[in-house]
C-alpha positions as CSV (number, residue, x, y, z in Angstrom):
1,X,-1.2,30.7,-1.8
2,X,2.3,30.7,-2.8
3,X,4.8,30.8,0.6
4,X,7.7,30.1,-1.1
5,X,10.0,31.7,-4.1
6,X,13.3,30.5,-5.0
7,X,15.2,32.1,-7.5
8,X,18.3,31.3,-10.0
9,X,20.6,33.9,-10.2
10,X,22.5,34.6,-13.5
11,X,20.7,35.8,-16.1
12,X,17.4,35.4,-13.7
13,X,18.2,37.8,-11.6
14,X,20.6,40.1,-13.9
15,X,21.2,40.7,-17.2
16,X,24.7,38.4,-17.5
17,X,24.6,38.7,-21.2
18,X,25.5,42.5,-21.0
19,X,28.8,41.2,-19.5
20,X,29.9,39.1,-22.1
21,X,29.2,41.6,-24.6
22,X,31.7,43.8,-22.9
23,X,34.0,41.3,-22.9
24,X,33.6,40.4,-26.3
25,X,33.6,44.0,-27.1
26,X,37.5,44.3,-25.5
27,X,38.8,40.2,-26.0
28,X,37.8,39.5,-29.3
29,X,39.6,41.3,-32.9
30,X,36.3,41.3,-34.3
31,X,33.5,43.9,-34.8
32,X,30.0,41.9,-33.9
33,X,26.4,43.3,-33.4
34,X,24.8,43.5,-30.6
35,X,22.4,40.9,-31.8
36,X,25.4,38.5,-32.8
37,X,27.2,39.0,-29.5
38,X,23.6,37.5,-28.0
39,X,23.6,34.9,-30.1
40,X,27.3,33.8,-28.9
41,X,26.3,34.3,-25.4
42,X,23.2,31.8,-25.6
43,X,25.6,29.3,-27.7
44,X,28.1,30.0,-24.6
45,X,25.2,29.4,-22.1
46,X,25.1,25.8,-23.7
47,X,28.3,24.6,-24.0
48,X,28.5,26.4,-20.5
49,X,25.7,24.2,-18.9
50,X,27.2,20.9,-21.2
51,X,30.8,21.4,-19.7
52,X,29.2,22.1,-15.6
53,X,28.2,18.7,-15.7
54,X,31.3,17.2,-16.8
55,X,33.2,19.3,-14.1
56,X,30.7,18.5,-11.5
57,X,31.3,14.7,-12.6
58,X,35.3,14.7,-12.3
59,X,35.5,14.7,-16.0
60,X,37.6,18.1,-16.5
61,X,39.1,20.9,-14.6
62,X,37.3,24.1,-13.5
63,X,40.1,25.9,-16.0
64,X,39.5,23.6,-18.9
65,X,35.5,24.9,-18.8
66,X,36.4,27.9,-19.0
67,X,38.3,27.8,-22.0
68,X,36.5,25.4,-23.7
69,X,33.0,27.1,-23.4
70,X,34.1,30.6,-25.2
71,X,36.5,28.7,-27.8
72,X,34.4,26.1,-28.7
73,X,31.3,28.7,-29.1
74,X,33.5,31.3,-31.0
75,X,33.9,27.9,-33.1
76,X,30.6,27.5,-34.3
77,X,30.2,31.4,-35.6
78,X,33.8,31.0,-37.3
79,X,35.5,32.9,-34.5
80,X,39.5,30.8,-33.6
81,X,40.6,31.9,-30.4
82,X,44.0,30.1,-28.4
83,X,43.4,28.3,-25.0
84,X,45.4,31.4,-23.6
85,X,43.0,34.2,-25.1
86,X,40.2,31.9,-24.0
87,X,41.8,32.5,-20.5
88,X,42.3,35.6,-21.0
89,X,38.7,36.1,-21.8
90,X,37.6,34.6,-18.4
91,X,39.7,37.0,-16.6
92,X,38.2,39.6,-17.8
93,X,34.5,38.4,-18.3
94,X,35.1,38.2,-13.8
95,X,35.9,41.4,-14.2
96,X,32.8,42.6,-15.8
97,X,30.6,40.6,-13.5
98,X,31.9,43.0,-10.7
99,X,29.7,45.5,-12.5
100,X,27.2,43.6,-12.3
101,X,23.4,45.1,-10.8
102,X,20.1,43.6,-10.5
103,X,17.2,44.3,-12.7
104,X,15.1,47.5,-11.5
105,X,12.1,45.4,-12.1
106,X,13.8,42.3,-9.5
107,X,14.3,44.9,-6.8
108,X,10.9,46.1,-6.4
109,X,10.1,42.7,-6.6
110,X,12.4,41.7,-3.8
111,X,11.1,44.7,-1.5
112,X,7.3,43.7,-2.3
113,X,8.1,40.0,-1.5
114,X,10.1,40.9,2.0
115,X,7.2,43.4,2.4
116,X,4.7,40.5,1.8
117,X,6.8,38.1,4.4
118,X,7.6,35.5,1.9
119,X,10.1,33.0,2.5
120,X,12.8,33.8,-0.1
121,X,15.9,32.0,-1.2
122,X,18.6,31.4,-3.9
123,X,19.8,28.3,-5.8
124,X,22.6,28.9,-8.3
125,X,24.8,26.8,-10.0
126,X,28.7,27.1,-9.6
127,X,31.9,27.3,-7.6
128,X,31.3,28.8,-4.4
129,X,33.5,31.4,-4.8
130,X,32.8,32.7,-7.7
131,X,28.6,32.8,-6.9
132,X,29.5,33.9,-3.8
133,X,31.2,37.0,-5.1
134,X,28.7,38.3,-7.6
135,X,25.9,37.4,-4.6
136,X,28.1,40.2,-2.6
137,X,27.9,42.4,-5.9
138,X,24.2,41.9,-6.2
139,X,23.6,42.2,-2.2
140,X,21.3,39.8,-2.1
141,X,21.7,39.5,1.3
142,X,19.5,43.0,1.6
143,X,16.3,40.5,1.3
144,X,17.6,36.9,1.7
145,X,18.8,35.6,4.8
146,X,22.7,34.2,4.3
147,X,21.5,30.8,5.1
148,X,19.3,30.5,2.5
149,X,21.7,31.1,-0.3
150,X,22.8,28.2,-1.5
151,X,25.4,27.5,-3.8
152,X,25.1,24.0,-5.6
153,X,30.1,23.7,-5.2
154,X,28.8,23.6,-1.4
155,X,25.7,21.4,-1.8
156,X,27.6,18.6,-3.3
157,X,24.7,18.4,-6.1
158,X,23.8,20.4,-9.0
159,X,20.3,21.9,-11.0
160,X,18.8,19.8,-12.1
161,X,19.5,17.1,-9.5
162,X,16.3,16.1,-7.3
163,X,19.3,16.1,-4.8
164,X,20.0,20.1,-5.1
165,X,16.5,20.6,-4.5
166,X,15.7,17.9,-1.8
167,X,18.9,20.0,0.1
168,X,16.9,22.9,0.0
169,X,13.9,21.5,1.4
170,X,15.3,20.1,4.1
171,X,16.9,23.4,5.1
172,X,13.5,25.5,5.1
173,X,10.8,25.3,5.8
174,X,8.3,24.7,2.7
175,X,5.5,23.1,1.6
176,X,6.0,22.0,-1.7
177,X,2.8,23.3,-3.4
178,X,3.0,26.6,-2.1
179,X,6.7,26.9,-3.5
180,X,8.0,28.2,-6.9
181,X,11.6,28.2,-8.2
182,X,11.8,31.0,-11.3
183,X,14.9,30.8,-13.6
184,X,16.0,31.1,-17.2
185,X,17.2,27.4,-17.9
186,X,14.3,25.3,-19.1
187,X,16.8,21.9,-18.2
188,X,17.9,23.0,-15.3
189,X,15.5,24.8,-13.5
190,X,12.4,24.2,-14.7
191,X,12.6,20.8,-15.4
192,X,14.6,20.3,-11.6
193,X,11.8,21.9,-9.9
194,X,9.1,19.8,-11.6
195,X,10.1,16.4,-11.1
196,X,10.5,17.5,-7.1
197,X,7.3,18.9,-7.2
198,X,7.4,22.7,-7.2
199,X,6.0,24.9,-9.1
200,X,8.0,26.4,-11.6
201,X,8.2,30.2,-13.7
202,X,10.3,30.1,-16.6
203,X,11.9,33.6,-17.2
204,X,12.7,33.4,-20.9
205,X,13.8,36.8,-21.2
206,X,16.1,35.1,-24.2
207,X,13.1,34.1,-26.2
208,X,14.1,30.5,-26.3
209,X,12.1,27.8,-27.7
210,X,10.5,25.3,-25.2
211,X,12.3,22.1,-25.4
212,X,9.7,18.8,-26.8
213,X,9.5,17.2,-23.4
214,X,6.5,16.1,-21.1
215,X,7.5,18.7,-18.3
216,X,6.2,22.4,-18.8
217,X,6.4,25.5,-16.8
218,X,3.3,26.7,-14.6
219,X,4.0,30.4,-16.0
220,X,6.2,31.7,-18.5
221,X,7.5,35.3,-18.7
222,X,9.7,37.5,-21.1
223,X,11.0,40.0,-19.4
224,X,12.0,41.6,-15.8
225,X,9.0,43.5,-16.0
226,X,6.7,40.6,-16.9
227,X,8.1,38.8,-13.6
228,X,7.3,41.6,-11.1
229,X,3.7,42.1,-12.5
230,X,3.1,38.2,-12.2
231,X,3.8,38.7,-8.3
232,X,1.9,41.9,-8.3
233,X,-1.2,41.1,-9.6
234,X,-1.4,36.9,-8.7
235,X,-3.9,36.5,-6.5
236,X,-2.1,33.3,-5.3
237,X,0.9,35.2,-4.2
């Protein structure tokens, strides 16, 4: 019986790639498709994750990720953009994610779990600020207690660090069987809550392929939807 789900938050819990196509829409002097603009999200997403650790390690500046992730994934689709539209582009990509509104699907989830007495919490990679300000947006706090929202800038350790997830233990109360961390990054989620012991649900709403690796999700979804019927109709839940 599973007593415990923790969930990632972007692009887990909300679809973050709807924001950067509306920023690429207004930054960049170039007309994409939808299907392109996805593709430049998910090669963003991994120079996005690549660069975290570096800042996380002392190796660059908050600023420098930020412009290095959009210019060096316009790069590789044949896109040149300036450090300063770069910037520009993060300005208004914070923008956007003050639009930002969970998946219908991930609030009847959320009322179904509260309903069902779960224990219920967040980890999310990023500055503390920042997370902190799209967790307002997404008012998370309607189902999760404050305290258990835990942004990794505070914690001192990121996904998929056994340290972020050992942090999270000892601040609830869990037994690690009956808990399951869901999220969209195969590295850093999945992979982080495996080697601590958790289960782990993969939401690969992207349709990526599974890395060749030893570790492998205990469920994997596609979609929003395919995430609220897994709690609906798991017996273990």
């Amino acid at each position: 019986m599973l007593d415990t789900i923790i969930f990632d938050m972007d692009d887990t819990l909300y679809d973050q790639a709807a924001t950067f196509r509306e920023t690429c829409k207004k930054m960049l002097n170039i007309s994409l498709s939808n299907k392109e603009l996805d593709n430049l999200y998910l090669i963003s997403r991994k120079y996005s994750d690549a660069l975290f650790d570096d800042q996380v390690a002392g190796k660059m500046t908050l600023e420098e990720v930020h412009i290095r992730r959009i210019k060096d994934a316009c790069a590789d689709v044949g896109i040149e953009i300036t450090a300063e539209q770069a910037l520009e582009f993060q300005n208004n990509y914070v923008q956007e994610q003050g639009k930002i509104e969970l998946f219908d699907e991930v609030i009847e989830l959320l009322d179904y779990l509260v309903a069902k007495k779960k224990q219920l919490a967040v980890l999310t990679n990023g500055a503390e600020g920042h997370q902190r300000m799209k967790i307002k947006q997404l008012k998370l706090d309607k189902w999760i207690p404050e305290e258990q929202l835990f942004v990794s800038e505070t914690m001192g350790y990121a996904k998929p660090s056994k340290q972020a997830f050992q942090i999270i233990e000892n601040n609830l109360s869990l037994t690690k069987e009956k808990t399951i961390y869901v999220g969209d990054s195969f590295a850093n989620d999945i992979v982080g809550a495996k080697q601590v012991g958790w289960q782990a649900l993969w939401m690969n709403h992207r349709n990526r392929k599974i890395p060749e690796t030893t570790v492998k999700p205990d469920r994997t979804v596609y979609s929003a939807k395919e995430l609220l019927d897994f709690f609906l109709h798991n017996r273990e839940v």
